[in-house]
PDB file with SEQRES, HELIX, SHEET and CRYST1 records, atoms N, CA, C and O in Angstrom:
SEQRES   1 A   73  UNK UNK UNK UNK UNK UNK UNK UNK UNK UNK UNK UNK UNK          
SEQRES   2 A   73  UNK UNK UNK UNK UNK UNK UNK UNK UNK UNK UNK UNK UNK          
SEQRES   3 A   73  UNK UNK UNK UNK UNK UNK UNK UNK UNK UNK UNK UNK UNK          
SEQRES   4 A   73  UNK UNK UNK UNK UNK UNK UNK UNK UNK UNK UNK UNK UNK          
SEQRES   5 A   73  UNK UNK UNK UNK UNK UNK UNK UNK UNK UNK UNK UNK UNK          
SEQRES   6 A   73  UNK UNK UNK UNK UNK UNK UNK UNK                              
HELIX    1 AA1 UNK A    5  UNK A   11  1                                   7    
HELIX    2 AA2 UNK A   12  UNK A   16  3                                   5    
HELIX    3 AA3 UNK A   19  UNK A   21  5                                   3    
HELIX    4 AA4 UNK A   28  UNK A   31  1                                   4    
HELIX    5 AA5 UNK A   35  UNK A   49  1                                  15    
HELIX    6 AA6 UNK A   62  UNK A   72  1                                  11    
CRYST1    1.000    1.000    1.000  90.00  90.00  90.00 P 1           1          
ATOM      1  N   UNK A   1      81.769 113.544  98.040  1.00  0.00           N  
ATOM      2  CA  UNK A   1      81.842 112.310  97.253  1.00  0.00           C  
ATOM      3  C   UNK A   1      82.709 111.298  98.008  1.00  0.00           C  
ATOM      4  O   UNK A   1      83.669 111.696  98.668  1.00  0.00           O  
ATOM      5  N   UNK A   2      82.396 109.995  97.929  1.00  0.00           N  
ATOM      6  CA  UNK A   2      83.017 109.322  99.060  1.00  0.00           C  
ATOM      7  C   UNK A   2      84.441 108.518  98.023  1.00  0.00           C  
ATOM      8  O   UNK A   2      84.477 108.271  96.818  1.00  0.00           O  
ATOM      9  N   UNK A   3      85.124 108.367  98.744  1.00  0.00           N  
ATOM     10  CA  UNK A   3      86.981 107.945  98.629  1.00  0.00           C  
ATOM     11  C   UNK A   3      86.844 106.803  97.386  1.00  0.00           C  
ATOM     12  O   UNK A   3      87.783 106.820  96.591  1.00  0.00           O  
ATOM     13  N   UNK A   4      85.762 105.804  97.133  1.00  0.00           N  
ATOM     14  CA  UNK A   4      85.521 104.940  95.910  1.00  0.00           C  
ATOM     15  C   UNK A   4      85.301 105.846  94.953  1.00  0.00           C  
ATOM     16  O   UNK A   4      86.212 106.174  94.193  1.00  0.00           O  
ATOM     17  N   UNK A   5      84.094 106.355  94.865  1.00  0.00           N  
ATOM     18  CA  UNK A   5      83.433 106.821  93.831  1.00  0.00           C  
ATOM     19  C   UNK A   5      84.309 107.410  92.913  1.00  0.00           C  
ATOM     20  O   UNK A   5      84.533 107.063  91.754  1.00  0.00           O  
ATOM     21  N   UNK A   6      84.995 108.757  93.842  1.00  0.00           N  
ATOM     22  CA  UNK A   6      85.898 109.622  93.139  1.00  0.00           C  
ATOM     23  C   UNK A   6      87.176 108.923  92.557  1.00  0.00           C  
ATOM     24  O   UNK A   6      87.888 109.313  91.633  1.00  0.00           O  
ATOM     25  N   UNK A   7      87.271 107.981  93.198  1.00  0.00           N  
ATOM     26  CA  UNK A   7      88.764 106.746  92.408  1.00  0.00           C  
ATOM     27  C   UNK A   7      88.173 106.351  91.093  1.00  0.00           C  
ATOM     28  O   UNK A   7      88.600 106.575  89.960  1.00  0.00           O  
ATOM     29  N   UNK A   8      86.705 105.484  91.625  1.00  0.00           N  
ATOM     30  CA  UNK A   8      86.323 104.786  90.280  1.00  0.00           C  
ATOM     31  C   UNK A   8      86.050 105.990  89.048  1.00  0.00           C  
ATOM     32  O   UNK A   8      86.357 105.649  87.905  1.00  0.00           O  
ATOM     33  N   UNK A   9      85.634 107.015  89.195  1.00  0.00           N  
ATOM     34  CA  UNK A   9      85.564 108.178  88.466  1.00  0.00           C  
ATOM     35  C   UNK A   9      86.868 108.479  87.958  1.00  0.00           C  
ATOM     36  O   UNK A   9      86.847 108.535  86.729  1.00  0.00           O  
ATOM     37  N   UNK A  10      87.629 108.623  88.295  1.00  0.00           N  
ATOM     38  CA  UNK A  10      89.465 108.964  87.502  1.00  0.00           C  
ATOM     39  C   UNK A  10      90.027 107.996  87.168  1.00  0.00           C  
ATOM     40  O   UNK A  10      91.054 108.097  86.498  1.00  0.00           O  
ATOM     41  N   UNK A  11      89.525 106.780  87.532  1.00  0.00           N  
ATOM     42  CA  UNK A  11      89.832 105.511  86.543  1.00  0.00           C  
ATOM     43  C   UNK A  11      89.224 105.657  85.074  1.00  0.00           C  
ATOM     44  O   UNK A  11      89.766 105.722  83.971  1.00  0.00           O  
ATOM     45  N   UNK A  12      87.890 105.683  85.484  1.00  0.00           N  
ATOM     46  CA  UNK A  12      86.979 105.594  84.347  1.00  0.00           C  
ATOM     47  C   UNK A  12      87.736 106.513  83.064  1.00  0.00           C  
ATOM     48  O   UNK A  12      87.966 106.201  81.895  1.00  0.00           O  
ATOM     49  N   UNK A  13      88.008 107.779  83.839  1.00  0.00           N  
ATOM     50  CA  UNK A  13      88.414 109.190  82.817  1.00  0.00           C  
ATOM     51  C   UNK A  13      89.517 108.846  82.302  1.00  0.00           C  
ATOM     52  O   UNK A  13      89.735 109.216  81.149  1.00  0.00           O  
ATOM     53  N   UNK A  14      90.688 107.910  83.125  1.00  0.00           N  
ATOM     54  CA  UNK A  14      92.212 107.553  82.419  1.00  0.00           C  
ATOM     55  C   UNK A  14      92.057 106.118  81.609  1.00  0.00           C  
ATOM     56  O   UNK A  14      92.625 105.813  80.560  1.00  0.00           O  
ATOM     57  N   UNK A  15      91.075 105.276  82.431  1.00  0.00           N  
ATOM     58  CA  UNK A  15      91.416 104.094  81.438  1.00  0.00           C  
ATOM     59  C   UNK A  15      90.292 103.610  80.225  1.00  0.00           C  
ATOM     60  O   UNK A  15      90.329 102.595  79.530  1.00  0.00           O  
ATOM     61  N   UNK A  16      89.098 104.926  80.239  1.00  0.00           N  
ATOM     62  CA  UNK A  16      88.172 104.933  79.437  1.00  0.00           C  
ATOM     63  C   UNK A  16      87.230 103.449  79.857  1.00  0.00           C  
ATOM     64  O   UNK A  16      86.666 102.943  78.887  1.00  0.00           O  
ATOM     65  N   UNK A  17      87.132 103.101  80.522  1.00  0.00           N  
ATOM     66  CA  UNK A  17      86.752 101.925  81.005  1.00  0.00           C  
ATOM     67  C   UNK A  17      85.252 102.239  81.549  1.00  0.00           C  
ATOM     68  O   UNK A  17      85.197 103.465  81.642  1.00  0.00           O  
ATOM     69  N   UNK A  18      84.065 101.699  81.931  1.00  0.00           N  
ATOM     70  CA  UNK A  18      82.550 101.879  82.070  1.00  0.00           C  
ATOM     71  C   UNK A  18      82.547 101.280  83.722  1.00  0.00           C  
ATOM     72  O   UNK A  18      83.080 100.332  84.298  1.00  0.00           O  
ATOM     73  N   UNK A  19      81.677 102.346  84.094  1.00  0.00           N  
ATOM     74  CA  UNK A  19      82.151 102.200  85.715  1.00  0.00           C  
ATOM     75  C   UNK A  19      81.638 101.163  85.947  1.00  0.00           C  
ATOM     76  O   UNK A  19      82.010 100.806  87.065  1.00  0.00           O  
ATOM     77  N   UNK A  20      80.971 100.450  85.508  1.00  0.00           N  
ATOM     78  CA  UNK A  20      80.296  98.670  86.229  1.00  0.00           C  
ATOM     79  C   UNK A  20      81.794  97.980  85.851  1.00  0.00           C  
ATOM     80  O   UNK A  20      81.971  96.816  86.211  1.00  0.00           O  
ATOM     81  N   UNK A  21      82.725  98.591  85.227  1.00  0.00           N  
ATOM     82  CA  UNK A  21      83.925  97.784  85.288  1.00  0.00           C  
ATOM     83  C   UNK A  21      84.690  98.004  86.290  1.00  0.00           C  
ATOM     84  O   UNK A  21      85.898  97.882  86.088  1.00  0.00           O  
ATOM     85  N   UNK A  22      84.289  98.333  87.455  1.00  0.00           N  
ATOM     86  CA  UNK A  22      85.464  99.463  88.046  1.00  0.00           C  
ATOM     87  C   UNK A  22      84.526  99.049  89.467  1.00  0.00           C  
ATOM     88  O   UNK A  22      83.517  99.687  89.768  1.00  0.00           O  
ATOM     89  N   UNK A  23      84.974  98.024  90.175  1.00  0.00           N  
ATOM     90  CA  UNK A  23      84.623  97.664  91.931  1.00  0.00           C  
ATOM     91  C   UNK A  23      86.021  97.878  92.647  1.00  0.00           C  
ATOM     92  O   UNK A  23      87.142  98.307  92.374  1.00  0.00           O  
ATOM     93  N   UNK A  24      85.284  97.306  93.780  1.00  0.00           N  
ATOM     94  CA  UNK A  24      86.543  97.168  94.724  1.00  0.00           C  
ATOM     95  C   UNK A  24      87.282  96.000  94.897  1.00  0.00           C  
ATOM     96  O   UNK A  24      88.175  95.818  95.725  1.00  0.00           O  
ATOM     97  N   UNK A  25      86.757  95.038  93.874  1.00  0.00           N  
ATOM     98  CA  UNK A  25      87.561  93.507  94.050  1.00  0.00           C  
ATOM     99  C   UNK A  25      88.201  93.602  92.307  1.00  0.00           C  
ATOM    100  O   UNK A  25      88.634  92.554  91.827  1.00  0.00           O  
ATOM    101  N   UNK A  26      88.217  94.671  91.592  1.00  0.00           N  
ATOM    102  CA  UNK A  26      89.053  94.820  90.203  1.00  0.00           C  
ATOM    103  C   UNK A  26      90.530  95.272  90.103  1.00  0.00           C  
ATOM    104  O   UNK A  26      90.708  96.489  90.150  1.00  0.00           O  
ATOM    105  N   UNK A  27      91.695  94.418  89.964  1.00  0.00           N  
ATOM    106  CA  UNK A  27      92.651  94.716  90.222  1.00  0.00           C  
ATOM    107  C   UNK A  27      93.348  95.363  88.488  1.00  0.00           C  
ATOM    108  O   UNK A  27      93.028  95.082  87.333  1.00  0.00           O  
ATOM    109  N   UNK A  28      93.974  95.927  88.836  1.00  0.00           N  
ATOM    110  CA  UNK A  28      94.680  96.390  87.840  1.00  0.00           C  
ATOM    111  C   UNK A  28      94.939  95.683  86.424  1.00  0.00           C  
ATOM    112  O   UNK A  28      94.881  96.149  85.287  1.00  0.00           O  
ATOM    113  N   UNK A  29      95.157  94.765  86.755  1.00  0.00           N  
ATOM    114  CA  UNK A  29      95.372  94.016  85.466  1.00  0.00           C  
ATOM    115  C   UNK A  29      94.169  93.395  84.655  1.00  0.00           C  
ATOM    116  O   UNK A  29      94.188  92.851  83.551  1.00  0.00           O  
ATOM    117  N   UNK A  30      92.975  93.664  85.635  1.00  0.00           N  
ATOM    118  CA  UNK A  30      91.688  93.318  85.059  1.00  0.00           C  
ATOM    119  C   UNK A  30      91.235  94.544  84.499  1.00  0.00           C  
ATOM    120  O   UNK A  30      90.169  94.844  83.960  1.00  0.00           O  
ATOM    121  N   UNK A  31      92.144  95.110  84.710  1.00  0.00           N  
ATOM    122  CA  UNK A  31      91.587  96.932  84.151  1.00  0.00           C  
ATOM    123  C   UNK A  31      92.285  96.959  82.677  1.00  0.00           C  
ATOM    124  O   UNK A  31      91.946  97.788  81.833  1.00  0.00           O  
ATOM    125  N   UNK A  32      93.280  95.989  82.447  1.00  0.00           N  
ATOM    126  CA  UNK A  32      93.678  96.069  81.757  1.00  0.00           C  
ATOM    127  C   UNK A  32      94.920  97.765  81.270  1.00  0.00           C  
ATOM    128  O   UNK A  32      95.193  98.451  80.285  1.00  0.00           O  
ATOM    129  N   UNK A  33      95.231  97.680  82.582  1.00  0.00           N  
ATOM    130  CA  UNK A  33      96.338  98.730  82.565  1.00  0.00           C  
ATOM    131  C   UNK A  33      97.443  98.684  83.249  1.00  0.00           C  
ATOM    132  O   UNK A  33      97.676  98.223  84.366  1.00  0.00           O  
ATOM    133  N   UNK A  34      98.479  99.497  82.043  1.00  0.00           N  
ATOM    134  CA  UNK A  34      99.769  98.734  81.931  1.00  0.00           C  
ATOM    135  C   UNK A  34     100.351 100.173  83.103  1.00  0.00           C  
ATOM    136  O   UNK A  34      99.720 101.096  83.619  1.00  0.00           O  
ATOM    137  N   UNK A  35     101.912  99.747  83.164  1.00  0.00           N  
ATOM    138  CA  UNK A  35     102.229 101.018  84.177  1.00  0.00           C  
ATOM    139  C   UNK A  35     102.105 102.528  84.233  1.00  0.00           C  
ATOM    140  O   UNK A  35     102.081 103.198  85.265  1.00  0.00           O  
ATOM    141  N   UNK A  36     102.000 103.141  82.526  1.00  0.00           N  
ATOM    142  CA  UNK A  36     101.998 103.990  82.547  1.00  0.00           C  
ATOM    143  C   UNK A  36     100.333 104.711  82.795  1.00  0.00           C  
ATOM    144  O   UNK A  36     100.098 105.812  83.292  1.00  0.00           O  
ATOM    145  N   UNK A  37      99.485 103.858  82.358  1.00  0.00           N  
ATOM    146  CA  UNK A  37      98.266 104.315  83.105  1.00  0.00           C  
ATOM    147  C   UNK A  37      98.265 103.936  84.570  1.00  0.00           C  
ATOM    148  O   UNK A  37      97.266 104.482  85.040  1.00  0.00           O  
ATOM    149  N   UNK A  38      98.843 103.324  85.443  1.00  0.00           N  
ATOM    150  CA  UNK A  38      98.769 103.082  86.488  1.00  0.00           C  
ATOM    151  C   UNK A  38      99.380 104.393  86.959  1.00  0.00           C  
ATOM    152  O   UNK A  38      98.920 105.109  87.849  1.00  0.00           O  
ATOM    153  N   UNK A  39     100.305 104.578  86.353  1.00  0.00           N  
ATOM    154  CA  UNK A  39     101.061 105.941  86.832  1.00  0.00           C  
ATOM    155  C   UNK A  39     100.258 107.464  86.773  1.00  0.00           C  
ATOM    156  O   UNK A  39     100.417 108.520  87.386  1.00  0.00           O  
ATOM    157  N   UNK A  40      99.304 107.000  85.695  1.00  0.00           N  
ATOM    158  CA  UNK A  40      98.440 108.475  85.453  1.00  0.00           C  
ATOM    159  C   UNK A  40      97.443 108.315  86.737  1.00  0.00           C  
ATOM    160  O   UNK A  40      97.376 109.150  87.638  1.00  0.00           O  
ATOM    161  N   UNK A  41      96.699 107.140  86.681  1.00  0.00           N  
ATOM    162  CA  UNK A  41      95.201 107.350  88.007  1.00  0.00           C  
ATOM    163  C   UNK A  41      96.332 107.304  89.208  1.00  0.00           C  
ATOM    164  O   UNK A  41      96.094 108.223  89.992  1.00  0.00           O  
ATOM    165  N   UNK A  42      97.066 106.813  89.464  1.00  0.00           N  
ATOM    166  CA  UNK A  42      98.224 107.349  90.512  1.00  0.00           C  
ATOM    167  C   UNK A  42      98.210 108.956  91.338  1.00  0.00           C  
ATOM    168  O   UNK A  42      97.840 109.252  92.474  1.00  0.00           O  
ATOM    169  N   UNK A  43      98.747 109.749  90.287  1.00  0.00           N  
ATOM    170  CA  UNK A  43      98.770 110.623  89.853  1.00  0.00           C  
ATOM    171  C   UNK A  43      97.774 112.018  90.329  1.00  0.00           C  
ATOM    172  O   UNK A  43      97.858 112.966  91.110  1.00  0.00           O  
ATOM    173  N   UNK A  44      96.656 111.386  89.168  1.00  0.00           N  
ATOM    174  CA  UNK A  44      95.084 112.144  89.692  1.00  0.00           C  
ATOM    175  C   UNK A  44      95.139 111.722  91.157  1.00  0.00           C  
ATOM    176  O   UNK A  44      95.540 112.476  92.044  1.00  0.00           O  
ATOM    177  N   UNK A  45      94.748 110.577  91.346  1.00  0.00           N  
ATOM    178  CA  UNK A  45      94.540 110.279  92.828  1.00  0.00           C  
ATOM    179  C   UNK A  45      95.153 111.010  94.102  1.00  0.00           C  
ATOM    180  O   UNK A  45      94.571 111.169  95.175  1.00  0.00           O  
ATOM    181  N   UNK A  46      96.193 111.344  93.841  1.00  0.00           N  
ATOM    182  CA  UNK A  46      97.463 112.273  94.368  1.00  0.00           C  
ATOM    183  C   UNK A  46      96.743 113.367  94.630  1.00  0.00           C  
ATOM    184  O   UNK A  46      96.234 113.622  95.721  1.00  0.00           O  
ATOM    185  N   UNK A  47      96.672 114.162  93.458  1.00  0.00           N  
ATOM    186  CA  UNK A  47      95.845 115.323  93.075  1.00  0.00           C  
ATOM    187  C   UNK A  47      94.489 115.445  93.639  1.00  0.00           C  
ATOM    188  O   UNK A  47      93.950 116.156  94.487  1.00  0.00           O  
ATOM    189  N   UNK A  48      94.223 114.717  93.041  1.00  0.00           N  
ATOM    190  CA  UNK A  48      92.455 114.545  94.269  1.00  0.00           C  
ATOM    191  C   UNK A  48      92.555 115.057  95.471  1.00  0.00           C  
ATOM    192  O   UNK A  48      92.404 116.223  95.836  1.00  0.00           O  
ATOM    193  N   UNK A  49      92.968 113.582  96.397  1.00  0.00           N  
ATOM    194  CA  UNK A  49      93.091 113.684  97.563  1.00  0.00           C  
ATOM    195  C   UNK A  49      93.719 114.779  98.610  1.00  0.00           C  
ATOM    196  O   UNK A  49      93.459 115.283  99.702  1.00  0.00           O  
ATOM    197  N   UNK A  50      94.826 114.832  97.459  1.00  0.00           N  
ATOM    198  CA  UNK A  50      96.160 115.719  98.613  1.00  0.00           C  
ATOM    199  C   UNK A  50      97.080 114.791  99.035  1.00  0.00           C  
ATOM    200  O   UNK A  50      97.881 115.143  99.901  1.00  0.00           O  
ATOM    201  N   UNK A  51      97.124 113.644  98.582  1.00  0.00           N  
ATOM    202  CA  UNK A  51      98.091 112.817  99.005  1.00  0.00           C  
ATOM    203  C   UNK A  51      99.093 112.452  98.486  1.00  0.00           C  
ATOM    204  O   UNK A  51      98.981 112.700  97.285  1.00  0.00           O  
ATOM    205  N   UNK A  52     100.425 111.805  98.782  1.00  0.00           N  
ATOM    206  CA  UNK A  52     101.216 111.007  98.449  1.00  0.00           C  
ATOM    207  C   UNK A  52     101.350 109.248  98.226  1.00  0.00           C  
ATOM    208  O   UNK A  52     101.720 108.515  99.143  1.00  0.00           O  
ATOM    209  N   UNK A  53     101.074 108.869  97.197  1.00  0.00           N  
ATOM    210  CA  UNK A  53     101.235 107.752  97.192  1.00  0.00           C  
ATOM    211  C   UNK A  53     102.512 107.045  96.780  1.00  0.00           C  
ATOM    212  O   UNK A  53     102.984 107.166  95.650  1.00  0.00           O  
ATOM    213  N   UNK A  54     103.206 106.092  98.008  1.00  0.00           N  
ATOM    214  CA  UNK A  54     104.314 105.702  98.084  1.00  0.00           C  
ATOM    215  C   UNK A  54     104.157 104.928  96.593  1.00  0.00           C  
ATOM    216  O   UNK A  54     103.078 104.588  96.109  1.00  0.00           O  
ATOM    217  N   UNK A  55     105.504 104.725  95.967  1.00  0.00           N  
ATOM    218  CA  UNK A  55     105.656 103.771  94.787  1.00  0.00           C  
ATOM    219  C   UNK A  55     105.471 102.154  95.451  1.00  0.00           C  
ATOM    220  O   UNK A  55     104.694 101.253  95.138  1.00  0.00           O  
ATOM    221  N   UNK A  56     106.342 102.216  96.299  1.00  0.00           N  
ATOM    222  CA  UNK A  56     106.627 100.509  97.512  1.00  0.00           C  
ATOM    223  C   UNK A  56     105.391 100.283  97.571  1.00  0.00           C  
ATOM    224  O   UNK A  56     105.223  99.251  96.922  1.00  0.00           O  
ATOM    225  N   UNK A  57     104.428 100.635  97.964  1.00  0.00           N  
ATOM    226  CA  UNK A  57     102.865 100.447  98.587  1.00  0.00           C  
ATOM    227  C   UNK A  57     102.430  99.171  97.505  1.00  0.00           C  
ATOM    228  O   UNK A  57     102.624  99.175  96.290  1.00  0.00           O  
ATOM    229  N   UNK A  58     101.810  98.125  98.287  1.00  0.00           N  
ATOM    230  CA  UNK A  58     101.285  96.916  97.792  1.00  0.00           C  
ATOM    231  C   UNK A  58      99.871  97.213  97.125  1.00  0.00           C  
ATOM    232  O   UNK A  58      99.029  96.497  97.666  1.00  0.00           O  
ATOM    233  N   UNK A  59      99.329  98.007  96.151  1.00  0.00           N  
ATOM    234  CA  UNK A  59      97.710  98.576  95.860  1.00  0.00           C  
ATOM    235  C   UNK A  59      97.761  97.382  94.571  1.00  0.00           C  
ATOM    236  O   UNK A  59      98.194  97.704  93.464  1.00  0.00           O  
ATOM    237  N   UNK A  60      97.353  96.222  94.811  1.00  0.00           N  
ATOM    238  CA  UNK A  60      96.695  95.182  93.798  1.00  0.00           C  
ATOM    239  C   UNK A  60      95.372  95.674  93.082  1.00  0.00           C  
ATOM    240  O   UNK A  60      95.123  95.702  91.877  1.00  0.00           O  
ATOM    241  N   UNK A  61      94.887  95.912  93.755  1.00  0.00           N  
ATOM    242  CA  UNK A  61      93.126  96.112  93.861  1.00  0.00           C  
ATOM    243  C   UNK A  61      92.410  97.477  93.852  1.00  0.00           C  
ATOM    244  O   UNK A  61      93.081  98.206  94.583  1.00  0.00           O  
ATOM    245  N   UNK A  62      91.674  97.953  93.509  1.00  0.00           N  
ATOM    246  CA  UNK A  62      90.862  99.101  93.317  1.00  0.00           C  
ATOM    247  C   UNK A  62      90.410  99.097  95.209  1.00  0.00           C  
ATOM    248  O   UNK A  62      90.750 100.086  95.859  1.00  0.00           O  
ATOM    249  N   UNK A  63      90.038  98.522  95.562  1.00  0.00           N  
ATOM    250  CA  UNK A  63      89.812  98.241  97.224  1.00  0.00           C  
ATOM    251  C   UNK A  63      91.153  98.832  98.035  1.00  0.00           C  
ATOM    252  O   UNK A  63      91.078  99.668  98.936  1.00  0.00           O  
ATOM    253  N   UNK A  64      92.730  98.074  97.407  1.00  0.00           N  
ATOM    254  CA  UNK A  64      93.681  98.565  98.180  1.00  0.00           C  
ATOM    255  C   UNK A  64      93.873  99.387  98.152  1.00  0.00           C  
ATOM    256  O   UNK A  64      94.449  99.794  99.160  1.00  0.00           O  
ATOM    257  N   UNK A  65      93.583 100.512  96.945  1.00  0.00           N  
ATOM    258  CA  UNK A  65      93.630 101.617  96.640  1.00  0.00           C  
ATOM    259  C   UNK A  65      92.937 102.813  97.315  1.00  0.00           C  
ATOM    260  O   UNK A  65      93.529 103.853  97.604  1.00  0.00           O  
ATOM    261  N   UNK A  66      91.851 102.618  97.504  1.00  0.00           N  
ATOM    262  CA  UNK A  66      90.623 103.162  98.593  1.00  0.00           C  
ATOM    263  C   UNK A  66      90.921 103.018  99.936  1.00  0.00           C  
ATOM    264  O   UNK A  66      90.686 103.935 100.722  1.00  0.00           O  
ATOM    265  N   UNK A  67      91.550 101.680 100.385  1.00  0.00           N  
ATOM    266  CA  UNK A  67      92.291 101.766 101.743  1.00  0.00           C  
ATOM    267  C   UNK A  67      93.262 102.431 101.752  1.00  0.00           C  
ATOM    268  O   UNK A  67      93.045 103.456 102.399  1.00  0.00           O  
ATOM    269  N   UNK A  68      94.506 102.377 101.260  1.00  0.00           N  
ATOM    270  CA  UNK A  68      94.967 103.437 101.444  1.00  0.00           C  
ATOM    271  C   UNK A  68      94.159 105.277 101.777  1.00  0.00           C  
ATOM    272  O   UNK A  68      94.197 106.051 102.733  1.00  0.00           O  
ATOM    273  N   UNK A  69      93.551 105.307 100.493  1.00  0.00           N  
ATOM    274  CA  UNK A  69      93.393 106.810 100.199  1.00  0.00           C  
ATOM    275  C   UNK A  69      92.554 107.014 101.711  1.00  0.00           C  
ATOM    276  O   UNK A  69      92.718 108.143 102.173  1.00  0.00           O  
ATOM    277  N   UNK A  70      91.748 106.165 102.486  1.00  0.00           N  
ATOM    278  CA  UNK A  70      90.956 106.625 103.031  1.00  0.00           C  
ATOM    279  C   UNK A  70      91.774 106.569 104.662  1.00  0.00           C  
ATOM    280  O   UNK A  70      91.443 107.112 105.716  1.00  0.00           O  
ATOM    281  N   UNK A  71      92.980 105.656 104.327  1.00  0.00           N  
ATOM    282  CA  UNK A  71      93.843 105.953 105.807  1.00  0.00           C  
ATOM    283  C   UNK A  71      94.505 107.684 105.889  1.00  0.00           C  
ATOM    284  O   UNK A  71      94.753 108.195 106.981  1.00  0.00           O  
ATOM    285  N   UNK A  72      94.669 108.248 104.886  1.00  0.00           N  
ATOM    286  CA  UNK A  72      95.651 109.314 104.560  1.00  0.00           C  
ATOM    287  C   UNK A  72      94.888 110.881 104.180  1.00  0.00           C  
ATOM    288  O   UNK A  72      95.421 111.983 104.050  1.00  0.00           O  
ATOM    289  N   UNK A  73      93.285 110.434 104.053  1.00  0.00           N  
ATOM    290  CA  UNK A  73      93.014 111.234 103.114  1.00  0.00           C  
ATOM    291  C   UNK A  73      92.536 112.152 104.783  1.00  0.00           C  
ATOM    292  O   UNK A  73      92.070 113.291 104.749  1.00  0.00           O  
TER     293      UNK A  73                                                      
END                                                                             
């Protein structure tokens, strides 16, 4: 499964949100999620991947998010 899909998929599952809501130009706040769901798809994403995601890290965007995961993963 490629590094979007599986993001937009654990979004979908934490912020109950319908995946045509869920691109790579949808930033967080269009997701309408506050920190502590940011902290949960965080989290999964972590879990997913195998990775660490720094707190500092600039991830605006469902896109920045995927860049990252896909530098690390």
């Amino acid at each position: 499964m490629a590094v979007f899909e599986k993001i937009q998929e654990i979004i979908v599952e934490e912020l109950g949100k319908d995946a045509s809501e869920v691109t790579l130009e949808s930033t967080f706040d269009d997701l309408d999620a506050d920190s502590l769901d940011l902290f949960q798809v965080i989290s999964e994403i972590e879990d997913a991947f195998d990775i660490q995601i720094e707190a500092e890290e600039d991830l605006n965007t469902v896109g920045d998010l995927v860049a990252y995961v896909e530098q690390r993963a």
